[in-house]
N, C-alpha and C positions, 0 to 999 in steps of 0.2 A: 185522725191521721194528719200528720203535716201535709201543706200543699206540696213540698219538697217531694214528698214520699212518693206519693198519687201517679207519677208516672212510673215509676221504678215498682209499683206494685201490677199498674199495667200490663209493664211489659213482662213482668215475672209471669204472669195468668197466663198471655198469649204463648209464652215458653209453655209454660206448663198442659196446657191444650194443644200446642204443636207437638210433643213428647206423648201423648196419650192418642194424638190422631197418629204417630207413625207408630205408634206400637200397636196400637187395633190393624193400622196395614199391613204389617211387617210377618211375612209367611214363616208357618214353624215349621219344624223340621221334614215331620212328613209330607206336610202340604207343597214344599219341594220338592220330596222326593217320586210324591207321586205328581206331580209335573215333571216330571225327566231331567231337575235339576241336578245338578252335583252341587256338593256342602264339603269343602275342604276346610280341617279341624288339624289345628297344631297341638300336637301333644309333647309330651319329651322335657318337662320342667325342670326336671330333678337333672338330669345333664345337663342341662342349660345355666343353671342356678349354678351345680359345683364350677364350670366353665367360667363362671363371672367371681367365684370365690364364695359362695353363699349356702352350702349344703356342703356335710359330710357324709362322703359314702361309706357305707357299713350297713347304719342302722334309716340313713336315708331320711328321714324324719324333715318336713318342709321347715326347718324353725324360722326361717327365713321372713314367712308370710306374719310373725309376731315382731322379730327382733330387729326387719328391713324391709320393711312392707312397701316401701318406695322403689324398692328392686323389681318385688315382683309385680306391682301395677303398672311400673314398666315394663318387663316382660311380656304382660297381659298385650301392652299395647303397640309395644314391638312387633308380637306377630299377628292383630289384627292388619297395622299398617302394611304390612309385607304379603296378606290377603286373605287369613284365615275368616273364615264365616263364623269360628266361634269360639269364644273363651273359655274354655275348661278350666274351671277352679282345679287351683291349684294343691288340690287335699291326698295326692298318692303318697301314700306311705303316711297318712295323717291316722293312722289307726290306730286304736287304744293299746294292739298288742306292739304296734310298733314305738307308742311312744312310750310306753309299760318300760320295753328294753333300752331306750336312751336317757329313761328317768325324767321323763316330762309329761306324766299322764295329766297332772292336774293343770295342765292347759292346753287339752285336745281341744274341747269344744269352743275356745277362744279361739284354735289355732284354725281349726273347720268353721266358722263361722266368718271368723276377719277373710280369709280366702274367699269363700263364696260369694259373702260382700262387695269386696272389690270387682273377682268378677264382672258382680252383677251389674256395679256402676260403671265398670269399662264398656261391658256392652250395651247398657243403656243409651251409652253417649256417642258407640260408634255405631249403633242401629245393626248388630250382630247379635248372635243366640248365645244364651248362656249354659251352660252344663254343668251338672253335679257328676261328681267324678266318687266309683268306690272300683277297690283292686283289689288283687291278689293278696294273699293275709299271709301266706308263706307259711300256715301252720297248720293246712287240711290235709285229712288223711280220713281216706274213703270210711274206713268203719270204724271210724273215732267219733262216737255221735257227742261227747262231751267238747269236742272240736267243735263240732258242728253248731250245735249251742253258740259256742261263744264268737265265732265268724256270725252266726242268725243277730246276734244281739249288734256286734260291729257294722254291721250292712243296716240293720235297723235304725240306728240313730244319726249314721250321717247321711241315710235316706232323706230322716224327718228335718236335718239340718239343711238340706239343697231343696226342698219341697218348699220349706221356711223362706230359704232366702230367695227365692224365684226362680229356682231354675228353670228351664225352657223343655230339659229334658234330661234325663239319668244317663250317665256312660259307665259298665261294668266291665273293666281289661285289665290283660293280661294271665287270664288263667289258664293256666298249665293243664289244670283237671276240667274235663268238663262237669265232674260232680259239684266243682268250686262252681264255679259259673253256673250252672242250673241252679242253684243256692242264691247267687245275686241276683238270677234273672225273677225267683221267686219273691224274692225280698221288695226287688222294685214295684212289681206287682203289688204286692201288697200292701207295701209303706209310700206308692209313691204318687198316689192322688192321681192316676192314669196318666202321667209321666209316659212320653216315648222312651222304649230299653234298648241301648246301643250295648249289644254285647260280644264281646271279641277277645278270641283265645288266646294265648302266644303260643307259638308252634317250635319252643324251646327245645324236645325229645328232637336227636338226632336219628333215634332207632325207627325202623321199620316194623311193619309186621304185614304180611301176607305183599310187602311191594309198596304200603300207603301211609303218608307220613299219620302219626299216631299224635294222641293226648297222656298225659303224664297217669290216664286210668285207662290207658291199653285201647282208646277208641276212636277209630281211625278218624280224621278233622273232617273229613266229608259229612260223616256219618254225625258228626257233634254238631255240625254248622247248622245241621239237618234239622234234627232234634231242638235245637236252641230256637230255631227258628218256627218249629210246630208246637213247641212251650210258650211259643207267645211274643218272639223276641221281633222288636219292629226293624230291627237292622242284624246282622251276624256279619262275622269274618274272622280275621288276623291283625295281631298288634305284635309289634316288638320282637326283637331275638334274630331277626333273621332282615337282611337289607330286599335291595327289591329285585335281586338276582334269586335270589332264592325263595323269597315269598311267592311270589308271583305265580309261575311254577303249581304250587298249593293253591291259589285260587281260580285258577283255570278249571281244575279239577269241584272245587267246589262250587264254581258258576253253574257245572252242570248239573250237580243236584239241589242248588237252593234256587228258588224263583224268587224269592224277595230281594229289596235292598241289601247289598254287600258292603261289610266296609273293608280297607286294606290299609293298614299304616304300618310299614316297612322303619327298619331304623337305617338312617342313613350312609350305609356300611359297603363295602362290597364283599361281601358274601359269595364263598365260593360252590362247589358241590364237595371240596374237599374240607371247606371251612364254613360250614352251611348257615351257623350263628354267631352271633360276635363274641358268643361265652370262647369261642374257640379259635380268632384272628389271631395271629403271631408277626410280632415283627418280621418284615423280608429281612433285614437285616441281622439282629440278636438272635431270629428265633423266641424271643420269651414268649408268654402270652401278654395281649393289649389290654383286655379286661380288666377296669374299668376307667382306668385315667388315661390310659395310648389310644383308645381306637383312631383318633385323627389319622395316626397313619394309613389309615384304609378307609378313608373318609369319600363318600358320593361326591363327583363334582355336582357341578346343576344343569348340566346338560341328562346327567345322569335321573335325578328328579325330576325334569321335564319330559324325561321319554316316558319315565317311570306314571306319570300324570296322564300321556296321550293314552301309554296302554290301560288305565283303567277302564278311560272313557270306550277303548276297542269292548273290553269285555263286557261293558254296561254295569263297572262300578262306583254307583254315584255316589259312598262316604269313604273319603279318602283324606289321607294327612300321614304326618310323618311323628315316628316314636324319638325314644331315646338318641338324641346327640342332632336332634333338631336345630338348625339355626337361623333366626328368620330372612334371611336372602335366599334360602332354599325353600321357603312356603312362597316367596315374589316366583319362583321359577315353578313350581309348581302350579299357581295362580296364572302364569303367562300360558304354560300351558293347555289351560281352558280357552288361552285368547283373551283373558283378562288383565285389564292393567290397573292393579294397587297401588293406592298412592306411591310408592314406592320406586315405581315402575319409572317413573320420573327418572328417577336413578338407576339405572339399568344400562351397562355400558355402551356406549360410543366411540368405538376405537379410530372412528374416520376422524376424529380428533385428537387421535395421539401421537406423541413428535415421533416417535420410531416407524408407527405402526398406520399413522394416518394419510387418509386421500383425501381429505380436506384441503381447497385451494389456500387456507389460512396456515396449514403446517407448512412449517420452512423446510425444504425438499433438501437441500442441501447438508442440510442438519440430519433430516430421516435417512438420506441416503449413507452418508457416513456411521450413524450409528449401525444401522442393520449389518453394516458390513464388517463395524468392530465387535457388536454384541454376538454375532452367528458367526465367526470364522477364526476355527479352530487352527491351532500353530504358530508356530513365532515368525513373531511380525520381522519384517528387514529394517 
């Protein structure tokens, strides 16, 4: 080797033995969780993506992670920076029957591998956990075992693709059925090299039955959470569909009957008891339905994610994050609400420095006072 080289290979080693000594230190999921830690996890890519221009809704399909992969390793690092503890590849809706229907099967497992990848080297670099992500298939149907079949074979192989790529641990969300979800939680078992199972319903079903909010196979979510959680599952809860007025609510109810780990990720909505999911928010104004490019009009502030943060912590639920229409100044408010400051956090407003609004002896009082007077005071002026 040139002598030129010899330090530049040095220092590569000492890197390379620092990156091996903090990932031997670095606690996995459970090992947190059974220390009383909480693990806040950003979900919600696929609205975040169409938000920035990079995903079609319909068929949903991530094509983004092949055709603009610098979008979404920015993404990745977007909401570590803002406080997420973990990067969930971004592979929902990366399924064969999904990409079947956009006419891009023959570059799933490019498209489920390049995701995980990245990923993996986002968190490697910001000393975060990585996740294999599988979801709802949107084609189960309880006594369809031909169905069933072909969701077993889908859960199968991008098991074996996140086991491949390193994942830290499996996340299975968004199912409507808990027969869907008893199916992934099998799956990970058994394809996922004893992989921790984070498995979490959506509580989509507006209807009741006996008084208690239900699963899309008639079974009440206590009772699912339950079950999921005696099948083996190392976390249960709720993702998606409902914001954290109305989620919330349902976990209260399922605190009392699960004693393990809970998780709750809420879509960032405000959700009413009239308007329970966001399949069903209505402009105050037109009336239309927002579903799926308006919901902003009914958008969580971050005061709203921060309460929404304290209360998990009241009921003792330590895997928490936010779904569909995530944006990462709301994981920084969610993160603040543990009392943690993300890099981010840095950035986190200071109004005692603003000319309107600030008590800073450096704001010109002069200037603050005339504005508030013109900005707040309605009527014509003399």
């Amino acid at each position: 080797m040139h002598e030129l080289l010899k330090p530049l290979e040095t220092l590569t080693e000492k890197m390379r033995q620092q990156y091996q000594d903090n990932t031997l230190s670095m606690k996995g999921l459970l090992e947190r969780l059974n220390d009383d830690e909480s693990v806040i996890i950003a979900e919600g890519y696929a609205f975040h993506l169409d938000r920035l221009g990079y995903l079609q809704f319909g068929s949903g399909v991530p094509e983004a992670v092949l055709d603009h992969p610098e979008v979404v390793r920015s993404a990745y690092r977007d909401f570590v920076h803002n406080g997420s503890d973990v990067v969930l590849a971004f592979t929902y809706y990366a399924t064969r029957v999904k990409a079947r229907l956009k006419g891009v099967e023959d570059s799933l497992e490019r498209m489920n591998r390049a995701a995980l990848k990245m990923a993996r080297e986002v968190a490697d670099s910001t000393g975060t956990l990585m996740a294999g992500n599988i979801c709802n298939t949107n084609i189960y149907q309880p006594d369809n075992e031909g169905r069933r079949d072909e969701i077993w074979n889908m859960f199968k192989e991008m098991i074996e693709w996140a086991v491949e790529a390193g994942a830290d641990f499996i996340v299975g969300e968004t199912y409507a059925h808990l027969g869907e979800a008893m199916l992934a939680l099998k799956a990970i078992k058994e394809f996922g090299k004893g992989l921790p199972a984070v498995i979490t319903l959506a509580p989509f079903v507006v209807s009741t039955k006996n008084g208690q909010a239900i699963t899309a196979d008639m079974v009440p979510l206590t009772e699912a959470c339950k079950k999921l959680e005696e099948a083996g599952a190392d976390v249960v809860g709720l993702n998606c569909g409902r914001g954290p007025a109305t989620m919330m609510p349902l976990m209260e109810e399922i605190r009392k009957t699960c004693k393990g780990p809970l998780a709750a990720l809420p879509v960032p909505y405000r959700t009413t008891v009239e308007q329970p999911t966001f399949f069903m928010l209505t402009d105050p104004v037109t009336g239309r339905k927002l579903f799926p490019e308006d919901t902003e009009v009914s958008s969580c502030i971050r005061e709203d994610i921060y309460q929404f943060g304290k209360r998990c912590r009241e009921l003792g639920i330590q895997y928490f994050g936010i779904c569909c229409g995530n944006r990462p100044v709301l994981m920084r408010s969610l993160a603040e609400s543990l009392g943690r400051s993300p890099p981010s956090s840095r950035f986190s407003a200071d109004m005692s420095r603003h000319y309107v609004y600030g008590t800073d002896t450096k704001v010109k009082k002069d200037v603050s006072d005339e504005s508030m007077k013109l900005y707040h005071t309605l009527g014509e002026v003399k």
